[in-house]
C-alpha positions in Angstrom: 0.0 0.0 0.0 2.7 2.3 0.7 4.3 1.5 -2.4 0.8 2.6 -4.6 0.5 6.1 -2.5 4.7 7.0 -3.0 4.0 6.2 -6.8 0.5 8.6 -7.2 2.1 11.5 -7.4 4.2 10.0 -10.4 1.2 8.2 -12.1 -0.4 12.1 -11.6 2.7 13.5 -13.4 2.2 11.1 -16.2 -1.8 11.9 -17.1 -1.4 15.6 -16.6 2.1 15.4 -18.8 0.1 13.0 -21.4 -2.8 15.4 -21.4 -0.3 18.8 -22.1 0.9 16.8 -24.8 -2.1 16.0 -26.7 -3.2 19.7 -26.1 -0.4 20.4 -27.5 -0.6 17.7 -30.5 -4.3 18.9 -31.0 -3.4 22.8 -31.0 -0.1 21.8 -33.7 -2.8 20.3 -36.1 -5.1 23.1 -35.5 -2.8 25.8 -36.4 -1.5 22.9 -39.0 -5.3 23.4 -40.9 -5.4 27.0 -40.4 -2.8 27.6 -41.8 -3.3 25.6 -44.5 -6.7 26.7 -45.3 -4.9 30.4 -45.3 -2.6 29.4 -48.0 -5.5 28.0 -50.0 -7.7 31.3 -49.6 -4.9 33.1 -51.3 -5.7 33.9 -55.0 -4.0 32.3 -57.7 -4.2 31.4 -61.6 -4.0 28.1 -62.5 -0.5 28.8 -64.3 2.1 25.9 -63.6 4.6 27.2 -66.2 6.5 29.6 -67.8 8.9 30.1 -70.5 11.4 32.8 -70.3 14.5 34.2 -71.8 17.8 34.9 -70.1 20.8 36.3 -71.3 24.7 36.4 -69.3 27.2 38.4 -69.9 30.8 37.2 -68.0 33.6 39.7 -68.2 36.7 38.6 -66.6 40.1 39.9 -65.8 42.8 37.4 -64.7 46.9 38.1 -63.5 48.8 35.7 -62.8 51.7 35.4 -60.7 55.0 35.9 -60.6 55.3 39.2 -62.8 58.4 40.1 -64.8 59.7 43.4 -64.9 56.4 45.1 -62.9 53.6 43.3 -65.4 52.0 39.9 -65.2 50.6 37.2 -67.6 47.2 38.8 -68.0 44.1 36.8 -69.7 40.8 39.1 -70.0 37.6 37.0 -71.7 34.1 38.2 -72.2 31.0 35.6 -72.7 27.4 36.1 -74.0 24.9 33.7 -73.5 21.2 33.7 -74.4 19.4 31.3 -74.9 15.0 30.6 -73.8 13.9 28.4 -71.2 11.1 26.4 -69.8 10.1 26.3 -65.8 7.6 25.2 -63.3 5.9 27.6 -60.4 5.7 26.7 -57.2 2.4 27.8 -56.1 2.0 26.2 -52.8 5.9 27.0 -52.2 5.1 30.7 -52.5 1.7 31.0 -50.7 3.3 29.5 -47.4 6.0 32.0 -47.4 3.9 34.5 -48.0 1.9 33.6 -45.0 4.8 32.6 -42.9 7.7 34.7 -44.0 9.7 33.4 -41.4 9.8 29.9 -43.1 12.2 31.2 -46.1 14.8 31.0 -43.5 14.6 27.3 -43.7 15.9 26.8 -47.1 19.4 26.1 -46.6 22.0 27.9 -48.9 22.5 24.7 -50.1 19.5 23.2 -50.6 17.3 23.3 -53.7 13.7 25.0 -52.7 12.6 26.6 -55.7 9.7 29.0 -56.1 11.0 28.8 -59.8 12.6 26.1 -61.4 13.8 26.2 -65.1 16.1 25.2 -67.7 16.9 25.4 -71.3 16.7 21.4 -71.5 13.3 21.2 -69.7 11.9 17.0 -68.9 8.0 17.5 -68.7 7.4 13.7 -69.1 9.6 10.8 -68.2 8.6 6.6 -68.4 8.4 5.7 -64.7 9.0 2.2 -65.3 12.1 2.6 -68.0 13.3 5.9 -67.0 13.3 7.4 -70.5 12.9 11.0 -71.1 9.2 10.9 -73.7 9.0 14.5 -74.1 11.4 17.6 -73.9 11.5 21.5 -74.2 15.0 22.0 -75.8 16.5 25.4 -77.1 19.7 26.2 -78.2 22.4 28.3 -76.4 23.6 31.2 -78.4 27.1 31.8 -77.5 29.6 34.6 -78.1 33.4 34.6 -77.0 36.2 36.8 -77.0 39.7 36.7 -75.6 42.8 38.1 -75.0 46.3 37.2 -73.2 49.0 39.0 -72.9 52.9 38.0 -72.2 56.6 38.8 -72.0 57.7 37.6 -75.7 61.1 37.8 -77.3 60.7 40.5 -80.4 63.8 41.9 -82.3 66.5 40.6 -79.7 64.0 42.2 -77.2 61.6 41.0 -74.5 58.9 42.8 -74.6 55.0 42.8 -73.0 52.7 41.3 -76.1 49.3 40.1 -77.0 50.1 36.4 -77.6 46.8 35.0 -78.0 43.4 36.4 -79.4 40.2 34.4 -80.1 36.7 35.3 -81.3 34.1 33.3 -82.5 30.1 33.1 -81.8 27.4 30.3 -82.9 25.1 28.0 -81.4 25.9 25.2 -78.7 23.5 22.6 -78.8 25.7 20.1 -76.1 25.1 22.1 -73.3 22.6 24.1 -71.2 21.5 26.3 -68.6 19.5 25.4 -65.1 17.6 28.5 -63.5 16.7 28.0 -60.1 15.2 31.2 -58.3 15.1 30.5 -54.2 14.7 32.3 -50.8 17.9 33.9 -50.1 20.3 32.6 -47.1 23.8 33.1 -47.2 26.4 30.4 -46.7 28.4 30.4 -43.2 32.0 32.4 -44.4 35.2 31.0 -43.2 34.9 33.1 -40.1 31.9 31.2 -39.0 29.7 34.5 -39.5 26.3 33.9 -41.4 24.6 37.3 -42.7 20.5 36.8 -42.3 19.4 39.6 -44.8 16.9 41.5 -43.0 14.3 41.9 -45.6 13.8 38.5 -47.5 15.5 38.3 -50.7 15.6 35.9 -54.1 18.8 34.5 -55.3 19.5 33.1 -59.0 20.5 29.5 -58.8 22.2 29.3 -62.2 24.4 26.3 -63.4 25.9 25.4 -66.9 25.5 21.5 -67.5 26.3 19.1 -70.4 25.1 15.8 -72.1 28.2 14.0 -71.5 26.6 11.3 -74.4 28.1 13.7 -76.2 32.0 13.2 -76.5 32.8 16.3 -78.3 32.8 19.7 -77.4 31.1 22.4 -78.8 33.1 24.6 -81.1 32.6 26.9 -84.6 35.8 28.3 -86.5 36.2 32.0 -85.8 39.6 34.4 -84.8 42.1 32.5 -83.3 45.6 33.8 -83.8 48.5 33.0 -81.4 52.5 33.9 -80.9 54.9 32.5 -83.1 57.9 32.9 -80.9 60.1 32.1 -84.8 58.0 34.3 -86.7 57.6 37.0 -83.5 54.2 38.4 -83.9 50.3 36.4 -83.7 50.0 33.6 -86.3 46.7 32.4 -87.6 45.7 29.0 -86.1 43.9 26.3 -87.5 41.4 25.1 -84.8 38.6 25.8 -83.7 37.1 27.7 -81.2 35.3 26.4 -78.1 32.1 28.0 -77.3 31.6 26.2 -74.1 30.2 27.9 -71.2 30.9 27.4 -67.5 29.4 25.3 -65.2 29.4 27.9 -62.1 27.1 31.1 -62.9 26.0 31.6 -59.4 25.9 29.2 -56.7 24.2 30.4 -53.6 26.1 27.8 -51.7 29.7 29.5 -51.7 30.0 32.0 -49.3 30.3 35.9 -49.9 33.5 36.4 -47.7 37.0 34.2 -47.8 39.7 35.9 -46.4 40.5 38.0 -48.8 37.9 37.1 -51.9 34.4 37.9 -52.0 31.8 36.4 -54.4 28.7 38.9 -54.8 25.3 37.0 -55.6 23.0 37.4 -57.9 19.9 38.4 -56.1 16.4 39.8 -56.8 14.9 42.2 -54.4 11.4 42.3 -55.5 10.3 39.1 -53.4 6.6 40.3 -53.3 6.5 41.6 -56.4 7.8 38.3 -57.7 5.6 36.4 -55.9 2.4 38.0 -57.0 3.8 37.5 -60.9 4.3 33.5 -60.3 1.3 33.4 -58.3 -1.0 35.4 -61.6 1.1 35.5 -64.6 -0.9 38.2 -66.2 2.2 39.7 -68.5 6.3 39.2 -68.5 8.1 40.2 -65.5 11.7 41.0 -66.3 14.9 40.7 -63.5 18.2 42.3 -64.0 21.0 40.9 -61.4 24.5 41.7 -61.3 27.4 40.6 -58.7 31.1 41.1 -58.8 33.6 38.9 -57.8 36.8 38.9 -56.4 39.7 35.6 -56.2 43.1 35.8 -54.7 45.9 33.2 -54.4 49.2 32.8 -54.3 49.4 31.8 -58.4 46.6 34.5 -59.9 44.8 37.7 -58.8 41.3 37.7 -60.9 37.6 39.6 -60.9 34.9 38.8 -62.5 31.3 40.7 -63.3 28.2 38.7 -64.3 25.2 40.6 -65.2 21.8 38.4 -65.8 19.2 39.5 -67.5 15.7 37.7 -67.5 12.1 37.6 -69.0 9.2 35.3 -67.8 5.6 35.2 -69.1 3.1 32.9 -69.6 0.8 33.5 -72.7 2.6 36.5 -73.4 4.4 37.1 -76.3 8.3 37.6 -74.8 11.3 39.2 -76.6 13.1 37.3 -79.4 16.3 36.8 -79.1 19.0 38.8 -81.1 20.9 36.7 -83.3 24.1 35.7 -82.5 26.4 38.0 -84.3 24.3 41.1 -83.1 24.8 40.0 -79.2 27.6 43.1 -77.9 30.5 42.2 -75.7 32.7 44.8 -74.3 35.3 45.0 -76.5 38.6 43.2 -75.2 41.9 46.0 -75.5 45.5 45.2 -75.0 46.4 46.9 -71.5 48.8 49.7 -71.7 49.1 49.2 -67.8 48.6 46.5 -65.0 45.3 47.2 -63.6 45.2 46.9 -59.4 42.9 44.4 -58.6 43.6 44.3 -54.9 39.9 45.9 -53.2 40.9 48.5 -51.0 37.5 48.8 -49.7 34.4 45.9 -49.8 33.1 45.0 -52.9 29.5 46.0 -53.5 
């Protein structure tokens, strides 16, 4: 008997612990269903996709290390791409932030939560049972390339700071593509430890460059290509192509914005409701421009690059064609009469 009154108190514990818990189970579901039924009372079309246009232009600047008589071995290289693409919205993505703004926070840098998802090489149906792809929205890239090096060459019994190589060419790459991803913004932890939380919410572009490795060779087209002949002393015309390949990394949230000394600026898009309230009714194209700077540093190179994006997204709308290739403007590459100092003084913006 004196066993069963010690334990009472503890069997008292239990029902009022187990009742507090299936309050607090019942009032989980209940705000589960309200909010819920809030993210279905918000008003949407019934528009699942979109097609869009994009177009990149990559300008980059490259020294590398050790220099010879106060220059380096410079490289400078510009890249256009355009090309259109084909995406999913996702609707019920976008209402719950919209109702619980705190929950963009949850998507990782890292992780893929898409409010957009696109790509130039879209599946829309694939065999469940054989895994192959049954229908496709496929466009080409249109790709336009320029570069430039420069070097210490021997010239008339002289050494002496030279373009040595110079390419050009621009055409269409069907072997590769572009992924679009657009994503609640949260920046990757630097190497410091320190993670930014931006304090209004923000969109990031997700952008990758991928390839059909079924294919073996790699895209090219015959354009400028002239490079030093150290007999000869001045640029020779080469036979061979020129690669119009584009790179993989365009903007990986993942990689943080601080490293010691380099930065790596994001391409964001500030117009989260806005944004939301185009994928959500799709009435006419909406149109982003994002731009970020970047800065690398090592003990074998000193580089920066600048990546503007620019994008259109519509529906049933008629969007933009796209310029041909030839009429697609890069900044035109110069020989450098000086060494340009790369090393930021200040942060990069």
């Amino acid at each position: 008997m004196n066993q069963i009154i010690l334990r009472l108190p503890f069997l008292i514990f239990l029902i009022c612990k187990g009742t507090a818990f299936a309050q607090s189970s019942m009032e989980k579901m209940i705000n589960g269903v309200a909010q819920e039924q809030k993210v279905q009372h918000i008003k949407s079309s019934n528009t699942e996709f979109l097609s869009g246009r994009i177009t990149i232009n990559i300008s980059e600047i490259t020294y590398h290390n050790p220099d010879k008589k106060g220059k380096r071995r410079c490289e400078q290289k510009n890249t256009s791409i355009a090309t259109s693409f084909y995406g999913r919205v996702s609707q019920h993505r976008i209402k719950l932030y919209m109702n619980s703004p705190k929950r963009r926070m949850e998507c990782e840098s890292e992780t893929h939560c898409p409010v957009f998802d696109g790509s130039s090489k879209y599946v829309l149906k694939r065999d469940p049972n054989t895994m192959k792809i049954t229908e496709i929205k496929e466009y080409p890239l249109q790709v336009t390339t320029k570069y430039i090096e420069q070097d210490w060459k021997w010239m008339k019994e002289k050494e002496q700071y030279v373009v040595c190589a110079s390419q050009q060419t621009s055409g269409a790459n069907t072997l590769e593509g572009l992924n679009i991803e657009i994503k609640p913004y949260k920046p990757a932890t630097n190497s410091d430890g320190a993670t930014l939380i931006p304090l209004i919410p923000t969109y990031v572009l997700w952008i990758t460059g991928g390839r059909d490795w079924k294919q073996a060779e790699e895209p090219k087209k015959n354009g400028i290509n002239l490079r030093w002949d150290d007999i000869k002393e001045k640029l020779m015309p080469v036979n061979e192509a020129v690669s119009l390949g584009i790179p993989y990394e365009i903007n990986i949230p993942s990689i943080p914005e601080r490293d010691g000394e380099n930065y790596y600026g994001q391409l964001l898009l500030n117009d989260v409701k806005g944004f939301d309230e185009f994928l959500l009714n799709p009435l006419k194209a909406y149109s982003i421009t994002a731009m970020a700077t970047r800065y690398r540093k090592n003990d074998y190179y000193e580089s920066r690059t600048t990546i503007t994006v620019r994008i259109s997204l519509g529906a049933d709308v008629e969007l933009p064609p796209l310029k041909p290739v030839d009429d697609i403007d890069l900044t035109p590459l110069e020989p450098l009469g000086e060494e340009i100092p790369l090393t930021p003084t200040e942060s990069v913006k």
